[in-house]
C-alpha positions as CSV (number, residue, x, y, z in Angstrom):
1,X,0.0,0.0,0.0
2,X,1.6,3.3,-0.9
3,X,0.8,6.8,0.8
4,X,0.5,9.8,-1.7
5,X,2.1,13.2,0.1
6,X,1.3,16.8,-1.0
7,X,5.0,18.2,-1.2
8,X,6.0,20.8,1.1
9,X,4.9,24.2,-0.2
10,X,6.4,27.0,2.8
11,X,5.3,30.1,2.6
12,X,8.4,31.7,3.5
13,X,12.1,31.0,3.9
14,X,13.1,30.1,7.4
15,X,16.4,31.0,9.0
16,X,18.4,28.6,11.6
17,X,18.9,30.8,14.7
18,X,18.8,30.6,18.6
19,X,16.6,33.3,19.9
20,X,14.6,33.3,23.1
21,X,11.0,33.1,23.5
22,X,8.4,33.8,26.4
23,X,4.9,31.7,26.1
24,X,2.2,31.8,27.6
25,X,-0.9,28.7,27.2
26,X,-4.2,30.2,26.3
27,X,-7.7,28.7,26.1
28,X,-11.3,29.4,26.1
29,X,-12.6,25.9,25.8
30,X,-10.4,24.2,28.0
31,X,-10.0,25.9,32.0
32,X,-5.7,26.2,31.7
33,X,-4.5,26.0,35.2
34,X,-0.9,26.7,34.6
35,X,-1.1,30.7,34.7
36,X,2.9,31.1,34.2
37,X,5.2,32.8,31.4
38,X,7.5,29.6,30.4
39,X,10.5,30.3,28.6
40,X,11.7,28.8,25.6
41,X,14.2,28.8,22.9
42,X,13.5,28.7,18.7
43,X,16.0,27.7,16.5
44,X,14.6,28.1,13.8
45,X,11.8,31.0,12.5
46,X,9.9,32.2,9.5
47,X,7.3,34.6,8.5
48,X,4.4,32.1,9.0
49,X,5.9,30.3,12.4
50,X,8.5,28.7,14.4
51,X,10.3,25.8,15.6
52,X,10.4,26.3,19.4
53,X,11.7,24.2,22.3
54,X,10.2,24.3,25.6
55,X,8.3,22.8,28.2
56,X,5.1,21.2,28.6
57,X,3.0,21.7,31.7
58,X,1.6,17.9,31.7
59,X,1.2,14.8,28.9
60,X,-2.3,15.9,29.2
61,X,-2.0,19.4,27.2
62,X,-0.9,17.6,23.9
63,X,-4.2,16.7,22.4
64,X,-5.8,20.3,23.2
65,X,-2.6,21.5,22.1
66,X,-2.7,19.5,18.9
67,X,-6.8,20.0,18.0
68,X,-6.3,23.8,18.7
69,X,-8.4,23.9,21.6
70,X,-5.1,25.4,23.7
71,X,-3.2,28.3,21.8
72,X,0.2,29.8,22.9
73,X,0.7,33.9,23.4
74,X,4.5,34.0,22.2
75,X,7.1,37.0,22.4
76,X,9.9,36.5,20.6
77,X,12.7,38.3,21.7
78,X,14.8,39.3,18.3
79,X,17.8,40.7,18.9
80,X,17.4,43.8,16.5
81,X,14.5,45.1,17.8
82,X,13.9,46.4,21.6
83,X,10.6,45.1,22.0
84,X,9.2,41.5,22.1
85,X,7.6,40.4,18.7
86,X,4.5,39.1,20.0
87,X,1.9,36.6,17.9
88,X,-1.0,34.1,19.0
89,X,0.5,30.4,17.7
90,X,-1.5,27.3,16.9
91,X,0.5,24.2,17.2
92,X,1.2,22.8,14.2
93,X,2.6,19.4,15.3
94,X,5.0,18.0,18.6
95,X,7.9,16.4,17.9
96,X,8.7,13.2,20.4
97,X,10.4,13.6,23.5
98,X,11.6,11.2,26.0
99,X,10.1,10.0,28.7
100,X,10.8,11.9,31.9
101,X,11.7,15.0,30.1
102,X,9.6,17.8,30.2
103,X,10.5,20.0,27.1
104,X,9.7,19.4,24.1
105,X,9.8,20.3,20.3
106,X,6.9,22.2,19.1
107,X,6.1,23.4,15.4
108,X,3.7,27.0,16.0
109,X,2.3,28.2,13.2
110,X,1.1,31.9,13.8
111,X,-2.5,32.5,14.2
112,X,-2.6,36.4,14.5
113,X,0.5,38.9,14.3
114,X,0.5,42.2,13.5
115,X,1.5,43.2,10.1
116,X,4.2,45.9,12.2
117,X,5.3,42.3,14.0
118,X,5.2,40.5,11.0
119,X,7.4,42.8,8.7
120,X,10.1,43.3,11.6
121,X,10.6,39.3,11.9
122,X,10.9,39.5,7.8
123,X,13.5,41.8,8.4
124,X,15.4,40.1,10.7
125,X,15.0,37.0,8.8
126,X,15.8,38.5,5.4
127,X,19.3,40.0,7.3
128,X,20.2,37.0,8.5
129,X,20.1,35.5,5.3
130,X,22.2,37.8,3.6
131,X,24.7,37.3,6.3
132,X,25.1,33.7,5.5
């Protein structure tokens, strides 16, 4: 039995970096318990998302996580610019982890940015690409 894929079609270049990122969990059809600011790390960003590592409050969050039900508030913390970029992130997808560990690789996808947000993380991506 063979499995037709839809090749990858990104909407934007992504750039390999190591910036830091504050997230919050959000929801209004699941009660979040967890009111904290997590830290995190991406090492890799784009105009439409990120790749960003950091922890999970339980095993429990992924499918709401997953089926959209609980968002993430990021601010990313570019080095360029003196204020966070912030954006409201749908996970895309969670990459494995192992057991006992409680961070984790997660694909967000933005939901809402500003266009202001969204052109200054264009700009820094488009910079680091020319300085490759």
């Amino acid at each position: 039995m063979s499995f037709e894929y839809e090749s990858e079609k990104r909407e934007f270049v992504r750039v390999q970096t190591d910036i830091p990122v504050r997230y919050k969990f959000l929801s209004r059809a699941i009660p979040i318990e967890s009111e904290g600011v997590y830290e995190g790390t991406t090492s890799n960003l784009s105009g439409s998302g990120l790749l960003m590592v950091g922890k999970l409050p339980g095993m429990s969050w992924i499918p709401g996580l997953l089926m959209g039900e609980i968002l993430l508030g990021v601010n990313i913390l570019l080095p360029s610019v003196d204020i966070p970029m912030k954006a409201l992130t749908r996970v895309s997808w969670i990459e494995s982890f192992q057991r006992g560990s409680d961070k984790c690789a997660m694909g967000l996808r933005y939901q809402d940015i500003s266009k202001e947000n969204q052109d200054e993380l264009l700009k820094y991506i488009i910079k680091a690409q020319i300085a490759r």
